[in-house]
N, C-alpha and C positions, 0 to 999 in steps of 0.2 A: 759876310762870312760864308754864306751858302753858297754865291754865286762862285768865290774864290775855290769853296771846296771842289765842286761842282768843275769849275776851269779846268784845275791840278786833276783831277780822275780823269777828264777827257782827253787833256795832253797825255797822261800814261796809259789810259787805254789804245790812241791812238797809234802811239808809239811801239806799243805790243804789239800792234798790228799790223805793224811795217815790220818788226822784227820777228814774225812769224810768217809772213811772206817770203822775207830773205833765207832766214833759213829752210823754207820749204822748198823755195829756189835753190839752194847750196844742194838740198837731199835731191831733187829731182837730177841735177847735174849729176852729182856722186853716183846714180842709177843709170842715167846713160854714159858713166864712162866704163860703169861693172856690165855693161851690154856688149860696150865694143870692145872691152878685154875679150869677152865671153868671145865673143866673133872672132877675133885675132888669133884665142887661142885653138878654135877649130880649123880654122885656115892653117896656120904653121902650130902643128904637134910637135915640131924640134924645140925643146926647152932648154936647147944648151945656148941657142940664138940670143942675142937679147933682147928684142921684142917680144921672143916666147919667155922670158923671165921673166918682162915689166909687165906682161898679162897675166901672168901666172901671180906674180907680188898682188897687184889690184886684184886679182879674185880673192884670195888672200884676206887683203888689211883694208878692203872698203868699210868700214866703218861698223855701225850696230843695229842698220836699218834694215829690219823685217824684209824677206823677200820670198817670193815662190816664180820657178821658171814652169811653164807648160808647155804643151807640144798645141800642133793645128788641132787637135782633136779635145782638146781641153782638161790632156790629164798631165797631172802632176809630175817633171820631169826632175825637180828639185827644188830646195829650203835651203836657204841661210838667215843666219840669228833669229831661231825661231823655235823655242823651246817643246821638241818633242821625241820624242825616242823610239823608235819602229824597233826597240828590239824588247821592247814593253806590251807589245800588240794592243797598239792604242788603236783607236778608231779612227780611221782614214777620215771618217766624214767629217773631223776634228779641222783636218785641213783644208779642205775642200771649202768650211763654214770660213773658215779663216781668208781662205782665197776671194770668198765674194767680198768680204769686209774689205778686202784689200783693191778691189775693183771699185766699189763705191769712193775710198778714200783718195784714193791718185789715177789717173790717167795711165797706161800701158803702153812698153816699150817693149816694139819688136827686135827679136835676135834671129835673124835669117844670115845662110849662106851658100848661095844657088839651088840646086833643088835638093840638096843634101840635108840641112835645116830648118825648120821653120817654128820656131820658139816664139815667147812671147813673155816679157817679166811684168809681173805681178809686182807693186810694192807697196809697207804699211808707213803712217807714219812711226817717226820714233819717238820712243818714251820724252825726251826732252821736247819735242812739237806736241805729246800729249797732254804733258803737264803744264805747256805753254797755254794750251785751248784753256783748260782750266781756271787759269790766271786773273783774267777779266769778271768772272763769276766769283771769285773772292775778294778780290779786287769790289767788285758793287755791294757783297754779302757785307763787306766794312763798311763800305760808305755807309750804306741802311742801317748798322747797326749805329755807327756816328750819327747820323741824320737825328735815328731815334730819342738816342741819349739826350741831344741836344736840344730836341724839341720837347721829350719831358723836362727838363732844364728848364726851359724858358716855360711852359707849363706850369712848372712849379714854383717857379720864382713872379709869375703872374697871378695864380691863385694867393701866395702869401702875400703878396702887396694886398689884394682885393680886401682880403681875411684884417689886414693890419689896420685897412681905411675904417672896415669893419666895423672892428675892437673899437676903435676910436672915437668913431661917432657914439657907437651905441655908452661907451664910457661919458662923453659930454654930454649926452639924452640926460644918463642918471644925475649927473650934476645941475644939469638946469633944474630939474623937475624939482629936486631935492630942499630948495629952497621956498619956492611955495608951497610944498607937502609941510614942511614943517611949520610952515603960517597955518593953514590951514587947520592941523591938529589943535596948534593954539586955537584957535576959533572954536570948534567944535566942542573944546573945553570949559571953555567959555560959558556958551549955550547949554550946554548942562549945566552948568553952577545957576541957571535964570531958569531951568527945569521947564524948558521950550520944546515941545512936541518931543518927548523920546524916544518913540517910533521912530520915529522923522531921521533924530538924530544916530538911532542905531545904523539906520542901513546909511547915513552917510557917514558916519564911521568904519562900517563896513568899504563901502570906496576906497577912503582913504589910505585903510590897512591895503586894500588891494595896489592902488597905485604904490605907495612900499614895497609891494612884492613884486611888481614892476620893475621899480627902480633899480631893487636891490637883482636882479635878471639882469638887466643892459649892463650894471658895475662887474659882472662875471662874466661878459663875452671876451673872449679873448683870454683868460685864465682859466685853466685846469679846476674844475668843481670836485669838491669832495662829496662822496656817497656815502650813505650811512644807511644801517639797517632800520627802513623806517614801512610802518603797514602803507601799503599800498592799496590798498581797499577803502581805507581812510582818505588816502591820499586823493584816489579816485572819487569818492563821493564829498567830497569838499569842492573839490571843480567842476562837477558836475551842478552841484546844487548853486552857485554863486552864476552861472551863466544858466541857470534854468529861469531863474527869478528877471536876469537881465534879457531876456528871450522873447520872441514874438509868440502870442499866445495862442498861435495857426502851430505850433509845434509841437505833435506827441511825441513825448517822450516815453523811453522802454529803457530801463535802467536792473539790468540782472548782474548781481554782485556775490562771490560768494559772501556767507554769513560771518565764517571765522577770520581772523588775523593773519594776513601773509606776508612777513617782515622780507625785504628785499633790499641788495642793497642799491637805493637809489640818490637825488640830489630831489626833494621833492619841490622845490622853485621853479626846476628846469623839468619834471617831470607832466608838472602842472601846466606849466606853458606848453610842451607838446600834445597836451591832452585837449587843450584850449585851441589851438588854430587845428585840431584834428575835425573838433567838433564844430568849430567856426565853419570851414570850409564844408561841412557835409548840412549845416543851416544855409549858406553860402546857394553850394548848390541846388539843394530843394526851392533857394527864393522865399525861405520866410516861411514855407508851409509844408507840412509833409510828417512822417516818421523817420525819428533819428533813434538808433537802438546803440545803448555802450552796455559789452558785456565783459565779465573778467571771468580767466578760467585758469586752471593750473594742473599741474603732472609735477612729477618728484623733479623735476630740476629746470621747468620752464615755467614764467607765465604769458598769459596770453590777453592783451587787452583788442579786442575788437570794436571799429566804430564806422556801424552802417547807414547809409540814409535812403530815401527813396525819392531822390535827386535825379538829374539828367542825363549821369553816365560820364566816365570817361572814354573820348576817343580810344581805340586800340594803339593808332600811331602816339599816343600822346600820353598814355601809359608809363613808359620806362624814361623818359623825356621830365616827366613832374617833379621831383625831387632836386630838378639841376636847378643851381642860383638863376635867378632873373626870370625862370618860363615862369607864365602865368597866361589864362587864357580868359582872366576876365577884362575888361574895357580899364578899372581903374586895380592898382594894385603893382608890390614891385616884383613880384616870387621870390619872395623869402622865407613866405611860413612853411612851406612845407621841404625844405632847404634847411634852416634851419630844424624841424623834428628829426631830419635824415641824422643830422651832427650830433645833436643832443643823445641820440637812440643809438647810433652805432659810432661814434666816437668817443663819446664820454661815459656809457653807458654798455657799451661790446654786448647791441643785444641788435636784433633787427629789425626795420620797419617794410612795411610794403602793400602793395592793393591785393588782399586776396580773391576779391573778383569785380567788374562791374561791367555792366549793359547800360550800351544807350536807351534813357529813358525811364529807367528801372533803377539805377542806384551804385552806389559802389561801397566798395567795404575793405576799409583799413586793419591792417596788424600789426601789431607791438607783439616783440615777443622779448622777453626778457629774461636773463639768468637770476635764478635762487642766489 
């Protein structure tokens, strides 16, 4: 389809271009035969003649092509079709600017006739050769504008196949898992009714509910999440505190939270999982040891969750690059987490994410910022 488009503009541009040639050829004719009237008519001044009529008709009805005649000396001896009125007391130098443009544009034809004149015509293009130059330049302004459309088009119809494979998998994830979670539960039940280690058994309950809220995340990719007004504070020290426990014990943590209730309307499954490969990735980078700091903060109509580490940096070039599906810059891993937080935060959620600062070496640090 490209190359076809791509054909068709070159055949019409070339074609323009033969036919701005010809008529450039028609106009340059049309000026040397208003030359050799011009001459005929200073040779024979009897206009009753008729060769002094058909030079006299041509000076006349040549056409609407710009012209200035000069002398040997370079001044201005006369204009036709050329919009200016000397009984306006314009400024010469009006013409004169006119005259170079007219030298740059065509070549000049002499009006001599022994040593009684010696002239010289000046000519512009005409409007119609103007609008013609034009042409090709609108003529390409389309195509790129075509080209564009066409390749957001395929852009976009490539992203939703991606997004549809997506949905798909992550929907048959939840289905498999779904079945040994619920064996599972059964067990666990079990062993409580035999009153077997409950410690034991808390925090593998705890798992289990987790993978639940797992589950129940992959059965929502691909469908519109509802938000609801739920604390966010809460929200935040529940996932904080279930991957602190799951954590390498090389990790301080700095958890600054306000104290009160900030109801926002969020999807807290999907909240949680952004907050989780936030913090994944800033353990990630530090290698298991280091200071990880989440802090939350708020203003009358924003909040703000922050998540620092004292990790290895991100590149600069690699920066604005992180958030796209597939980058990842570790050895094993597919770039999706943080691809995913992008959708979750500012598709489902119209609020924004992004690195507010980081140094090689030194650390980098994430923002959530979210509407009331």
């Amino acid at each position: 389809m490209f190359l076809s488009v791509f054909g068709i503009v070159a055949l019409i541009l070339w074609n323009t271009n033969i036919l701005f040639q010809i008529l450039k050829e028609e106009e340059r004719v049309k000026m040397e035969l208003w030359a050799t009237a011009q001459q005929e008519l200073i040779q024979n001044t009897d206009l009753s003649k008729d060769y002094g009529v058909l030079a006299f008709d041509v000076l006349q009805k040549i056409g609407v092509t710009p012209m200035i005649r000069v002398n040997s000396s370079g001044y201005i001896k006369g204009f036709k079709n050329i919009e200016w009125d000397v009984s306006k007391d314009k400024d010469s130098l009006e013409l004169y600017n006119l005259l170079n443009q007219f030298k740059r544009e065509n070549s000049s034809i002499p009006i001599q006739y022994k040593n009684i004149v010696n002239q010289t015509l000046f000519y512009g293009d005409s409007e119609l050769l103007k609008k013609l130059q034009y042409y090709p330049l609108v003529l390409l302004l389309i195509l790129s504008l075509f080209t564009t459309v066409l390749f957001f088009f395929f852009q976009t119809s490539r992203i939703s196949e991606q997004n549809r494979l997506w949905a798909g998998m992550a929907k048959e994830t939840a289905h498999q898992i779904g079945t040994p979670l619920s064996s599972l539960m059964g067990w666990i039940t079990l062993l409580k009714e035999q009153n077997i280690a409950p410690a034991s058994l808390d925090e593998m309950e705890k798992d289990v509910n987790r993978l639940t809220v797992i589950t129940e995340r992959f059965s929502k990719v691909g469908s519109l999440p509802e938000l609801e007004n739920s604390d966010v504070i809460e929200a935040t020290k529940e996932a904080v505190a279930y991957l602190k426990k799951r954590s390498s014990q090389l990790i301080e943590w700095s958890v600054d939270l306000p104290e009160e209730v900030i109801k926002i309307p969020i999807n807290i499954p999907l909240y949680s999982w952004t907050l989780e490969n936030l913090i994944k990735n800033a353990i990630d980078a530090m290698k298991g040891k280091g200071v990880l700091t989440i802090k939350v903060s708020h203003s009358a109509q924003i909040v703000s969750i922050l998540v620092s580490d004292s990790g290895q940096g991100i590149a600069p070039k690699n920066i604005k690059r992180i958030f796209n599906p597939g980058f990842t810059t570790k050895k094993r891993g597919w770039g999706l987490g943080l691809s995913l937080v992008k959708r979750i935060i500012v598709e489902y959620h119209k609020g924004t994410v992004s690195v507010l600062k980081s140094e090689l070496g030194k650390g980098s640090t994430f923002q959530i910022r979210l509407k009331k």
